[in-house]
N, C-alpha and C positions, 0 to 999 in steps of 0.2 A: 296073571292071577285074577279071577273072577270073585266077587266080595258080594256077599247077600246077609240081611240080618231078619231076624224074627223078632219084627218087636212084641209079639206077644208074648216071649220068653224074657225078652230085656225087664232087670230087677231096677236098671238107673244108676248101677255104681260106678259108673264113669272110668273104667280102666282101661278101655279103650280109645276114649277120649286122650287120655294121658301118653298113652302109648303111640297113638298114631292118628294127632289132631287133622293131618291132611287129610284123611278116610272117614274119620267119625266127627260126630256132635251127637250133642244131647237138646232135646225138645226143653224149653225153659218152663213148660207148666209141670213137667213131668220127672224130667231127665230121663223121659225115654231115650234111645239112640235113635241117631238119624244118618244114612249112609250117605255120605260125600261123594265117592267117588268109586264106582260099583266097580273098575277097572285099573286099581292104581299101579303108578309105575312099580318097576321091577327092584328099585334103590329101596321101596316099603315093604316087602315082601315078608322082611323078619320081623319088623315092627306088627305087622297086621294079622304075622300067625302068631307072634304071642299075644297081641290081644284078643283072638276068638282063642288060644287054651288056658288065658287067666278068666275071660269071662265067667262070675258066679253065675248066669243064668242059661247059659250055652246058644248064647244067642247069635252067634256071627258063624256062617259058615265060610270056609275059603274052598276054592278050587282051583285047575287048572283053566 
């Protein structure tokens, strides 16, 4: 799975922080998102697709 984020879409609500702290952070001036790890293992996969279809700002895309 291939992991990319738009922070110009990112609103800061951290739900993907919550969901899948291995992959995500947030910038501390902002709580923008910050991508961890643009290629995570295959064991985060359902973690990392419900955090980009909870995300309010549609800011994380997933791929193959």
């Amino acid at each position: 799975m291939k992991v990319s984020v738009d922070q110009d879409r990112c609103i800061g609500s951290g739900q993907c922080v919550l969901l899948a702290p291995e992959v995500f952070d947030q910038r501390d001036e902002d709580g923008i998102v910050v991508l961890k790890d643009a290629d995570p293992p295959a064991e985060l996969d359902d973690d990392v697709t419900e955090a980009a279809h909870v995300c309010p700002g549609l800011a994380i895309d997933v791929g193959d």
